[in-house]
C-alpha positions in Angstrom: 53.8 51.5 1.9 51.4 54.1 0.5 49.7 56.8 3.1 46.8 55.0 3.3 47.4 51.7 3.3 47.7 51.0 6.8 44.4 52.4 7.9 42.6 50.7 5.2 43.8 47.4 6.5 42.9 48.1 9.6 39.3 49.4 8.3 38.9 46.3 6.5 40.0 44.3 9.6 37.7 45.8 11.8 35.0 45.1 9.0 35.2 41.9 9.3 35.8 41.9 13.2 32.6 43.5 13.8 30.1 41.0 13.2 31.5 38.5 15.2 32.3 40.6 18.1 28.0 41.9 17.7 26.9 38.4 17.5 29.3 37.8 20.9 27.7 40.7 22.3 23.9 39.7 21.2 24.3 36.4 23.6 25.2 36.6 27.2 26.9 33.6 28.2 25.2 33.2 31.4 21.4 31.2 32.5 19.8 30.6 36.0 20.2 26.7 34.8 21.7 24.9 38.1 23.0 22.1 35.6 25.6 25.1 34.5 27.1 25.2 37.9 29.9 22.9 38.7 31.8 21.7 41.6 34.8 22.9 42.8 36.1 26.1 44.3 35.7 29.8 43.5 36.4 33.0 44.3 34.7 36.1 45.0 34.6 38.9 41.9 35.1 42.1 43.8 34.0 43.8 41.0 30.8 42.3 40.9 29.6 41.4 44.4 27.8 44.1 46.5 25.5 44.0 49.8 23.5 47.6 49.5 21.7 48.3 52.5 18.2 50.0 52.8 17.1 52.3 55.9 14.1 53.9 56.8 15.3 57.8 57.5 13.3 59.8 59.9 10.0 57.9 58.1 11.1 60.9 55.3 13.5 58.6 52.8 14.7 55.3 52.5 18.5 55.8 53.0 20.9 53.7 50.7 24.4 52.4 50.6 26.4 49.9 49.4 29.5 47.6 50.2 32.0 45.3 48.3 34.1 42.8 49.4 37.8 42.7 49.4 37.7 38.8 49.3 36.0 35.4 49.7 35.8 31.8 48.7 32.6 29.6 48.0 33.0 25.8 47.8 30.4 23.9 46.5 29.0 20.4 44.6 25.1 20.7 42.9 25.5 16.8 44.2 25.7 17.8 47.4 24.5 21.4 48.0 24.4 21.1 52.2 27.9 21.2 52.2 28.8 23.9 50.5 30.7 26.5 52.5 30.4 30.4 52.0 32.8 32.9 53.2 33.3 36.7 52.1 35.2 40.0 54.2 33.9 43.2 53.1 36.2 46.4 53.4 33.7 48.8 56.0 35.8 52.2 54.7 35.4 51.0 51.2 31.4 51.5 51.9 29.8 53.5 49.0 27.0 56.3 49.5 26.6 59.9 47.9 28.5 62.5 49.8 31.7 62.4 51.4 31.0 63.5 54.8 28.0 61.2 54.7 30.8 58.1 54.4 33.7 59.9 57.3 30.3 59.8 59.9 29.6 56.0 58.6 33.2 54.9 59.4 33.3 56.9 63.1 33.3 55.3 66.6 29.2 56.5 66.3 28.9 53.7 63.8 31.6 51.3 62.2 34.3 52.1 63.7 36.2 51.4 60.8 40.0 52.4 62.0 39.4 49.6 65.1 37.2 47.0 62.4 38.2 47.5 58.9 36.1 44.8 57.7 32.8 42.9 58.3 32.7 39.2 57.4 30.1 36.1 56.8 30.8 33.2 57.4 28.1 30.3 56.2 27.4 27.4 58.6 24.2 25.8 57.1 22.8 26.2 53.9 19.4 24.4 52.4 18.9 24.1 48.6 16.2 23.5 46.6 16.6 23.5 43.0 17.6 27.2 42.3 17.3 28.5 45.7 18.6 28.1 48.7 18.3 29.5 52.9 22.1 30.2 53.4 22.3 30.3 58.2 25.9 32.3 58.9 27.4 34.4 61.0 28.0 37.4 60.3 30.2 39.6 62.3 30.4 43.9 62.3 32.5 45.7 64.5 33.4 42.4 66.5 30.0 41.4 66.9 29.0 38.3 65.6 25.1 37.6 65.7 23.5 34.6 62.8 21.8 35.9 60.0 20.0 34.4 57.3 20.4 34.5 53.1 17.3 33.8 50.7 19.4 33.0 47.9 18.3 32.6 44.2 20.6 31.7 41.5 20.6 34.4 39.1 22.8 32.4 36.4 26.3 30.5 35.3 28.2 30.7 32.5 31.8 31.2 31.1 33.1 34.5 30.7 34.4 35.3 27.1 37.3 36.8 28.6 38.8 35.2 31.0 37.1 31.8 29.4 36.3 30.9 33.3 33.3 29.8 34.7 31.8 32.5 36.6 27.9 32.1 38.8 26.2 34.7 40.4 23.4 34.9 42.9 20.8 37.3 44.4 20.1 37.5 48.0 18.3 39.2 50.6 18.1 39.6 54.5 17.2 41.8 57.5 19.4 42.6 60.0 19.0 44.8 63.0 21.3 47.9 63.8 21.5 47.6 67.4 23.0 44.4 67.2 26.2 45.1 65.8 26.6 48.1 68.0 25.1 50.3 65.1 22.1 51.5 66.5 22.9 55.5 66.9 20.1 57.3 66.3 17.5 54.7 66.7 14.4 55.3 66.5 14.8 58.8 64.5 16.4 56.4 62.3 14.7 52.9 61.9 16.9 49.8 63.4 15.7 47.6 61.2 18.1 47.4 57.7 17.0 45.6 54.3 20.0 43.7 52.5 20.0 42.9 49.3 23.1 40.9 47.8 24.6 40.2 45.0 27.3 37.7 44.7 30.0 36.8 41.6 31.9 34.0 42.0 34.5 32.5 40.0 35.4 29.1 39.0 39.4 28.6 40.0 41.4 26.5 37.4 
C-alpha cells in the first residue's frame, strides 16, 4: 500500500461521515409531546438526574448543591397516569458543591450523617396528571426520617436515544422542603430552614 493511502481513505470516509453525523446532531431526538411516552418500566439515568438544592446563607448568598442518584425505577402507562409508581435512592456522600471541606462538614453527624445514612430516598405514593404535568405526593426519607413531600412535575421531553436506540423521558420538578425536618436544621436561623429543590429526572425505557 502506498504511504498515504490509508489516511486518504480514511479522509475520504470521514468526508462522507460528516454530513450525516451534523444533520444527527442538528435534530435532537427528544419533544415535551406526552404521546412520545410509552408504558412500561424504566430506569433512572444516573448520569442525567440531579435534585440541586437552594439555601438562603446568612441573607448574604443563596447557597447551592447538588445530588445524583445511585438508582431508581418509574413505572408508568399515559392510559393511566394515577398509577404510576416513582422510586429513586440518592448517594448523600456523592453530594456535589465547590470546596472539599464544604462536602466532609455536609456528610458529618452536624448534618447528613452520611457514614450512619448513606443515602436519601423517595418514594411516590400519589401522583395527579394533567396533560404534561403532574403533583407527584411521596415520601421522602433523609437520615431516617421520612416526612411527605410534594413534586410539580413538568414533562420536559421523550425521545429515543441515537445511541443506545432506547427510549429515554425526562422531567423537571420542583419542591420545598424544610431543614429541620430531617434532622438538618444546624444553624437555623443564621442559615434559612427553608430549602428550594429543583429536579431533574432521566429515565429509561427497559427492553
Amino acid at each position: 500500500m502506498k504511504p498515504f493511502a490509508a489516511p486518504l481513505a480514511f479522509a475520504a470516509a470521514l468526508s462522507l461521515a460528516l454530513p450525516a453525523l451534523a444533520q444527527a446532531q442538528a435534530e435532537q431526538p427528544g419533544a415535551p409531546e406526552a404521546a412520545r411516552v410509552t408504558a412500561g418500566h424504566y430506569t433512572v439515568d444516573p448520569f442525567h438526574t440531579q435534585v440541586i438544592w437552594t439555601v438562603n446563607h446568612m441573607g448574604v448568598t443563596p447557597l447551592t448543591g447538588a445530588i445524583g442518584p445511585s438508582g431508581g425505577t418509574l413505572d408508568l402507562d399515559p392510559a393511566n397516569p394515577a398509577a404510576a409508581k416513582l422510586s429513586v435512592t440518592f448517594d448523600v456522600a456523592a453530594m456535589a458543591v465547590t470546596a472539599a471541606a464544604f462536602a466532609k462538614h455536609l456528610q458529618s453527624a452536624e448534618f447528613f450523617d452520611a457514614a450512619k445514612s448513606p443515602t436519601a430516598t423517595f418514594v411516590s405514593t400519589a401522583i395527579q396528571a394533567s396533560g404534561t404535568k403532574a403533583r407527584i405526593t411521596g415520601d421522602l426519607t433523609i437520615k431516617g426520617i421520612t416526612k411527605p413531600v410534594v413534586l410539580d412535575a413538568e414533562l420536559f421531553g421523550a425521545g429515543t436515544n441515537p445511541m443506545s436506540k432506547k427510549l429515554d423521558v425526562g422531567f423537571t420538578a420542583t419542591a420545598k422542603i424544610k431543614r429541620s425536618d430531617f434532622g438538618l436544621g444546624y444553624g437555623v436561623p443564621l442559615v434559612a430552614d427553608d430549602v428550594d429543590l429543583k429536579i431533574v429526572g432521566a429515565f429509561t425505557k427497559a427492553p
